[in-house]
C-alpha positions in Angstrom: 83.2 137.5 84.4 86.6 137.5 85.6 89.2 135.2 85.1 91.9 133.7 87.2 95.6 132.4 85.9 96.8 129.4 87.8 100.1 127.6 87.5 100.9 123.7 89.4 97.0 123.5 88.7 96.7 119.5 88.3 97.3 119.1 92.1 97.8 120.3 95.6 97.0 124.1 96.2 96.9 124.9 92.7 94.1 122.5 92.5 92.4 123.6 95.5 92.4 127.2 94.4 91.3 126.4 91.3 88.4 125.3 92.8 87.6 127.9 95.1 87.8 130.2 92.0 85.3 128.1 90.6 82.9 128.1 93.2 83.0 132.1 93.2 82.2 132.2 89.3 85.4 133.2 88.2 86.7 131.8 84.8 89.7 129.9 84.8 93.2 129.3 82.9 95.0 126.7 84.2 98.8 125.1 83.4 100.2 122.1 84.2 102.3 119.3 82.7 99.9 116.1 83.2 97.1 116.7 80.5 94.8 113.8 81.6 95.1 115.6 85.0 94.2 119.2 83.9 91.3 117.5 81.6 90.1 115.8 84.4 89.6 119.1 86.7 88.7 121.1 83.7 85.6 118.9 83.3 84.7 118.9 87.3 84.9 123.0 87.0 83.2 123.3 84.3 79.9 121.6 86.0 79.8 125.0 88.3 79.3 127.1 85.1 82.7 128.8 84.4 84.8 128.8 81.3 87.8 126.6 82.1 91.0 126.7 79.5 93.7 124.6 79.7 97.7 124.7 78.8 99.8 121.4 79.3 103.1 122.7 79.5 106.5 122.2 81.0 107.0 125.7 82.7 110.8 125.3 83.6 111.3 126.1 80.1 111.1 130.1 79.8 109.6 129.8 76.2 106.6 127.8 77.2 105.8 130.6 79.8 106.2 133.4 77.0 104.2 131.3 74.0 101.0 131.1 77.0 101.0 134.9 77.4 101.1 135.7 73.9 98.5 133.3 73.2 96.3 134.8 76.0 97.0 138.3 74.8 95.8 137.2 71.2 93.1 136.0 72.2 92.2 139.4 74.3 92.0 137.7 77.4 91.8 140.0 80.8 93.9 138.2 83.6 92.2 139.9 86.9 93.9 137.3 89.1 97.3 135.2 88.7 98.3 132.1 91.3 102.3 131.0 90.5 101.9 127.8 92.3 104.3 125.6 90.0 107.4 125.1 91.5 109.2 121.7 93.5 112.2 120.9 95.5 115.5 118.4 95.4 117.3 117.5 98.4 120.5 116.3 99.1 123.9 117.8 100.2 123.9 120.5 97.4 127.3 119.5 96.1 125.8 116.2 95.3 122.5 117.0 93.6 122.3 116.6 90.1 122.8 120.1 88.0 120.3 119.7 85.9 117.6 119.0 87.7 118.5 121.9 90.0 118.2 124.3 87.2 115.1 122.8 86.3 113.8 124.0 89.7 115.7 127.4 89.4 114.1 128.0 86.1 110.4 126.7 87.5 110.4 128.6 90.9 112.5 131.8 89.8 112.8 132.7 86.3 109.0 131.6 85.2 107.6 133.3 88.2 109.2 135.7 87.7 108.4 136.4 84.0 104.9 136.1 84.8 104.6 138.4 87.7 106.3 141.3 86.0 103.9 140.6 82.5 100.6 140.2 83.7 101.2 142.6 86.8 102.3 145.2 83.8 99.0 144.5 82.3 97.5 144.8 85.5 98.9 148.6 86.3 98.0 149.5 83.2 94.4 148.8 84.3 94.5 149.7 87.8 93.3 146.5 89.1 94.2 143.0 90.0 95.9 140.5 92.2 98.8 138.3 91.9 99.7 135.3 94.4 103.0 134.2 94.8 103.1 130.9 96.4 106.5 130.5 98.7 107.2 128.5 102.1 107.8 128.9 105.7 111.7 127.9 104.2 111.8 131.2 102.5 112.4 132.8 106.5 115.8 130.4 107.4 118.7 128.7 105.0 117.6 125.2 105.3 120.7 122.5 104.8 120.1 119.0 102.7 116.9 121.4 100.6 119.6 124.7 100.2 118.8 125.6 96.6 114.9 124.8 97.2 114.7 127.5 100.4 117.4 129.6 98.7 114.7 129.8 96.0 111.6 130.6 98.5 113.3 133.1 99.9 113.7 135.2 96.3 109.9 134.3 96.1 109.0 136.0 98.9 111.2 139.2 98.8 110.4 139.4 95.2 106.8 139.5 96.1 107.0 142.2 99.3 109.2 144.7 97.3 107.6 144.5 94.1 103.8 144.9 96.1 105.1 148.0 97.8 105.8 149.4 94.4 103.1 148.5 93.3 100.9 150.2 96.3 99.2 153.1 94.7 98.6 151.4 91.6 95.2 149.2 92.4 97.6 146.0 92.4 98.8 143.4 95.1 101.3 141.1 95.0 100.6 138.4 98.3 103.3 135.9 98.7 101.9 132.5 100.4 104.4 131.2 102.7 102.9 127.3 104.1 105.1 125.1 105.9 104.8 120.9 105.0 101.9 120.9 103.0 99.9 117.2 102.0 100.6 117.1 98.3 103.0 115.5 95.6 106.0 117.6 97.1 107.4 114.9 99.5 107.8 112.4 97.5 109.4 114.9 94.5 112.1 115.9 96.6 112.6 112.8 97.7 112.1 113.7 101.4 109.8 111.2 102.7 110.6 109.5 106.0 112.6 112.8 107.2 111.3 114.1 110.3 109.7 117.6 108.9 107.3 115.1 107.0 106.9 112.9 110.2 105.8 116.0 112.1 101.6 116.1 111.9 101.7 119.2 114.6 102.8 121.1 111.4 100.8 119.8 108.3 98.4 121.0 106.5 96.3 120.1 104.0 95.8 121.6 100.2 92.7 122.8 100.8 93.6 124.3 104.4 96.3 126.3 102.6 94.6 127.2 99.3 92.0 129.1 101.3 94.1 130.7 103.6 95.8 131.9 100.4 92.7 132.6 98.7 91.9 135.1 102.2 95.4 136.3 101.9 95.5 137.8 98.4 91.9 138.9 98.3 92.7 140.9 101.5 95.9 142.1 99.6 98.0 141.4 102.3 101.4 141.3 101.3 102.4 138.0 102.6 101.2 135.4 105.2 102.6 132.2 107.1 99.9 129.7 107.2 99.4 127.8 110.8 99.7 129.2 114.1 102.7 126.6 114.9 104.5 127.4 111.8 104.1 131.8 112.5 105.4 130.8 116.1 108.9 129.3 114.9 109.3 131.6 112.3 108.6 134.6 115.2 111.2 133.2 117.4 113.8 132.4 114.9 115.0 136.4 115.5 115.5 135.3 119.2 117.8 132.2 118.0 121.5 132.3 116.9 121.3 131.9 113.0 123.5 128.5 113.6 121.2 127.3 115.9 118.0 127.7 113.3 120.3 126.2 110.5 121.3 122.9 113.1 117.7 122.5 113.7 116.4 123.1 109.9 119.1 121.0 108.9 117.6 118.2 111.5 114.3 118.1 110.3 115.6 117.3 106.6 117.8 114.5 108.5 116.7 110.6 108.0 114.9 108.7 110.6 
């Protein structure tokens, strides 16, 4: 069987992927920090007959990411697919926000994804197979004031992801980076953006599960990256039409208070 790696996996996409894995017999690892969480769904996967391991660790912290692999390497472990779905935002006027918890989310959404895209797709050329998802945000395609080092952080996901896949195109490996715009999950309410209109907006949220399979369809396709929602690839298509200071005044007003 194969086996799928799967970071953020105690909620939201993560989750919801997890579970489509699940359903297609595919053995899972998953990582999160909330270990009643990741026991929880490790027990409801398991009832669909798949081998379901679990690591409760805080990702931000380069070391953790490093002490997985190793341990999944010593335990011979073939990683045919990898989900980097950890990450979260702050907001705020970026002069204001606290340092540390900006590096935090720097380390998280940069340095650990990137650590584990360059490892396991290594492992993965060596093979000639596999498939890596990237998860990033319709905020990767515009600078986006009052979430600046969030966005700023999306869009190094996402060019990360299309440069490294066309590399990577003769090799029998993707790289598919998942760009959703406000998805239902915990991620509001981390970054502390509840009430703003971007939230307040139902024309352009989706649910987990809407966007996990989309992603799911995106990387098994090996598509190199993909905006999820019809609304959300219409703004992002017009934005070349738009003066950049025109998209940053109306990014910047979505992040605004009611």
């Amino acid at each position: 069987m194969e086996t799928a790696f799967i970071t953020g996996a105690s909620g939201g996409i993560g989750l919801e992927i997890a579970k489509i894995f699940a359903q297609n017999k595919v053995n899972l690892i998953l990582v999160a920090r909330s270990e009643s969480k990741l026991n929880d769904l490790a027990k409801e996967l398991k009832q669909q007959n798949v081998d379901v391991k679990i690591y409760v660790k805080d990702l931000s912290i380069l070391a953790n990411a490093e002490e997985i692999y190793n341990d999944i390497k010593k335990q011979n472990i073939v990683i045919d697919y990898v989900i980097n779905n950890a990450g979260f935002g702050t907001s705020g006027i970026f002069t204001d926000t606290e340092w540390n918890k900006d590096l935090e989310m720097l380390n998280l959404n940069i340095i650990t994804l990137t650590y584990f895209t360059k490892i396991f797709g290594n492992d993965m050329k060596k093979r000639g197979c596999g498939k890596i998802l990237n998860v990033a945000s319709t905020g990767a395609y515009q600078p986006v004031p009052y979430m600046s080092a969030y966005a700023a952080t999306k869009a190094y996901v996402l060019n990360l992801s299309e440069a490294a896949n066309y590399e990577l195109r003769r090799t029998g490996v993707s790289i598919s980076s998942l760009c959703p715009g406000y998805t239902e999950t915990g991620f509001a309410d981390t970054a502390k953006i509840v009430g703003t209109k971007m939230v307040a907006n139902k024309s352009t949220t989706a649910t987990a599960k809407d966007v996990a399979e989309y992603g799911y369809k995106l990387m098994m396709k090996n598509k190199s990256s993909g905006i999820h929602g019809k609304l959300n690839n219409l703004m992002v298509f017009f934005q070349r039409f738009v003066p950049k200071k025109i998209v940053i005044k109306i990014a910047g007003s979505l992040l605004g208070k009611n």
